[in-house]
Structures are given as structure tokens and as C-alpha cells.
C-alpha positions as CSV (number, residue, x, y, z in Angstrom):
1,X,-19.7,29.8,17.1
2,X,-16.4,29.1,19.1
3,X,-13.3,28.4,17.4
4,X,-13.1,24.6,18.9
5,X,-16.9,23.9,17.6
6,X,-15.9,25.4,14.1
7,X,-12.8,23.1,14.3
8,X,-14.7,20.0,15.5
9,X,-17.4,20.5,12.5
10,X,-15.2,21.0,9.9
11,X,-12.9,17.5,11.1
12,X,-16.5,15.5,11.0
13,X,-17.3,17.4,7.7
14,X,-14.0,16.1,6.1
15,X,-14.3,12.8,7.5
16,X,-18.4,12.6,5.7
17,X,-17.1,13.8,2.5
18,X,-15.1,10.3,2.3
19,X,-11.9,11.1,0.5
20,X,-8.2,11.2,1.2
21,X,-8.9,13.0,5.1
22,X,-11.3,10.4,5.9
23,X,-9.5,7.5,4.4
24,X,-6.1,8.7,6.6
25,X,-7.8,10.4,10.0
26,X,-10.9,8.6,10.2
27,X,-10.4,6.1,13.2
28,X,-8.7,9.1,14.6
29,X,-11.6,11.4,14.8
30,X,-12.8,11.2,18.3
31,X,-9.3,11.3,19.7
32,X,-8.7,14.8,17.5
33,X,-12.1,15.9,18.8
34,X,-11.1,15.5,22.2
35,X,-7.8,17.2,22.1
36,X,-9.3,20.3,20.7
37,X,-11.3,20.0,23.1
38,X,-9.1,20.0,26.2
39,X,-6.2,22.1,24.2
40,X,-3.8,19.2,23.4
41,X,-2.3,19.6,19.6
42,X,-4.3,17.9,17.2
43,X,-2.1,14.6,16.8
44,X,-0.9,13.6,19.9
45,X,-2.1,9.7,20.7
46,X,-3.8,9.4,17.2
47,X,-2.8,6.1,15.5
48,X,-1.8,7.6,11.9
49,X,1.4,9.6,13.1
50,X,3.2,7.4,10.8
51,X,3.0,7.8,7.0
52,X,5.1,5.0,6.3
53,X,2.8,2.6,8.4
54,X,0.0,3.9,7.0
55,X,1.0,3.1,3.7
56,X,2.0,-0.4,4.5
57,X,-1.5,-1.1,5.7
58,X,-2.9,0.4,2.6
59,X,-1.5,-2.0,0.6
60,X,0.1,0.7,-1.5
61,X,2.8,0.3,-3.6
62,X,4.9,3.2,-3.3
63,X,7.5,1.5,-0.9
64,X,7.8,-0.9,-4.0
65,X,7.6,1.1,-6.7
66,X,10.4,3.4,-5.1
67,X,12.4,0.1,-5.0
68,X,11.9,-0.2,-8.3
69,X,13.2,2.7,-9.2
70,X,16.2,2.4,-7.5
71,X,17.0,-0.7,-9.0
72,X,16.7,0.7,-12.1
73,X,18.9,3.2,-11.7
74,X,21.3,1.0,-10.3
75,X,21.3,-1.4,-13.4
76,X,21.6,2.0,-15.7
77,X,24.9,3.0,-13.0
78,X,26.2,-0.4,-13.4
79,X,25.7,-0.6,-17.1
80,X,27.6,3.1,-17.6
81,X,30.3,2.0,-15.4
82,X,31.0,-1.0,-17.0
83,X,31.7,0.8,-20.3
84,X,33.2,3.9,-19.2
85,X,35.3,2.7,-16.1
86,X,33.9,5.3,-13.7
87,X,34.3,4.3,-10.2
88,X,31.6,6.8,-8.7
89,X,29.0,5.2,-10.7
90,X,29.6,1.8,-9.3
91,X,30.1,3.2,-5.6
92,X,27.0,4.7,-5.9
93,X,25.5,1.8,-6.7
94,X,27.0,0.0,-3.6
95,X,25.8,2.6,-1.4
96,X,22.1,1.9,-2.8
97,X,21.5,-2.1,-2.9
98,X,25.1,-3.1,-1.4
99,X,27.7,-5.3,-2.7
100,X,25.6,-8.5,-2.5
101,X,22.9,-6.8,-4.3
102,X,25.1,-4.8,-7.0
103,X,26.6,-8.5,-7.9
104,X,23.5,-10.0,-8.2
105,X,22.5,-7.2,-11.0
106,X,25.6,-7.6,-12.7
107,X,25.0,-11.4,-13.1
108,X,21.5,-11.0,-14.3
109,X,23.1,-8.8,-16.9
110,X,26.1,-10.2,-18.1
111,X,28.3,-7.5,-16.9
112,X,31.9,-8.7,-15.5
113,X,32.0,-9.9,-11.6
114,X,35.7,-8.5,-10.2
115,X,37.9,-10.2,-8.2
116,X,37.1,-7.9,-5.3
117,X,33.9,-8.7,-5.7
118,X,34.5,-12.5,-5.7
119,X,36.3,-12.3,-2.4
120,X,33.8,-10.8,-1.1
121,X,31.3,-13.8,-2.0
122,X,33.9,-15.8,-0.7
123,X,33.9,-13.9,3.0
């Protein structure tokens, strides 16, 4: 059996077995098929080139859950530098939601609003 065939049967293999290939590659099957077929790579024109977008039409929630997480670790930032003073922590914490954001979180938690922060609402 010729390389291609074995390639072609074991794509419509994986997509029959109905798991995570299938799921991903499925619609893409006969376009893979026909660039083994006339020696294009594998991916080119197939519609799930982009794991992002392939997520977002999942319906999964890792974008959000990865949000989560970075608000949380901004609130813990915030929190630390608010008792210890240390200016890295609440840069980093800019650099993650941005001012807006970082005042927001430090309203929802009590924590002291700055006059630089102020003006900047006021801009």
C-alpha cells in the first residue's frame, strides 16, 4: 500500500473513531485528502488553522477561564501592594487589565484609589 493511501486511511480512521481529531479536523477531511493527494502540506486551505477560533466556536471556556485567572492574580498583586508598597506589583497589574481595570478592582475591594489614578479618571 502507498504511503498517501496509508495516510488517507488512517485520517478517515481518526475521524470514525469520533474523539478529539474528529471533533477538530472533521469538516477538513476531504480537503486534507486532497492535498495528500496532489503533494500540498496537510493544512493548507483547511478551515481549523486557528486554535483560538476553534475554541470560540466550541463554546469553551478556556479564553474565560484564563481571564479569570488573571484577574485573580491581579486582585492578589493589588492586595500585596497595597500592604507592602511595592511598585512592581501594582505595574504589573497595569500591564495586565490596564489602569481602568486595576481601579475598578481596587474599588470592589476597598483598597485606596491614588491621586494619579484619579486624574486619570478625570482625563
Amino acid at each position: 500500500m502507498a504511503t498517501k493511501e496509508k495516510e488517507i486511511n488512517a485520517l478517515k480512521a481518526l475521524v470514525k473513531m469520533d474523539g478529539y481529531f474528529a471533533e477538530y479536523f472533521k469538516g477538513d477531511l476531504e480537503t486534507m485528502i486532497n492535498n495528500i493527494n496532489n503533494d500540498f502540506p496537510i493544512e493548507m486551505g483547511i478551515k481549523c488553522t486557528n486554535t483560538i477560533e476553534y475554541f470560540q466556536k466550541r463554546g469553551d471556556d478556556l479564553a474565560v477561564k484564563h481571564a479569570n485567572e488573571i484577574i485573580d492574580l491581579v486582585d492578589t498583586l493589588l492586595c500585596v501592594h497595597e500592604e507592602t508598597g511595592d511598585e512592581r506589583l501594582y505595574e504589573r497589574a497595569v500591564e495586565k487589565l490596564g489602569m481602568k481595570n486595576v481601579i475598578a478592582r481596587k474599588r470592589i475591594f476597598g483598597l485606596t484609589i491614588t491621586n494619579a489614578e484619579i486624574d486619570f479618571l478625570l482625563k
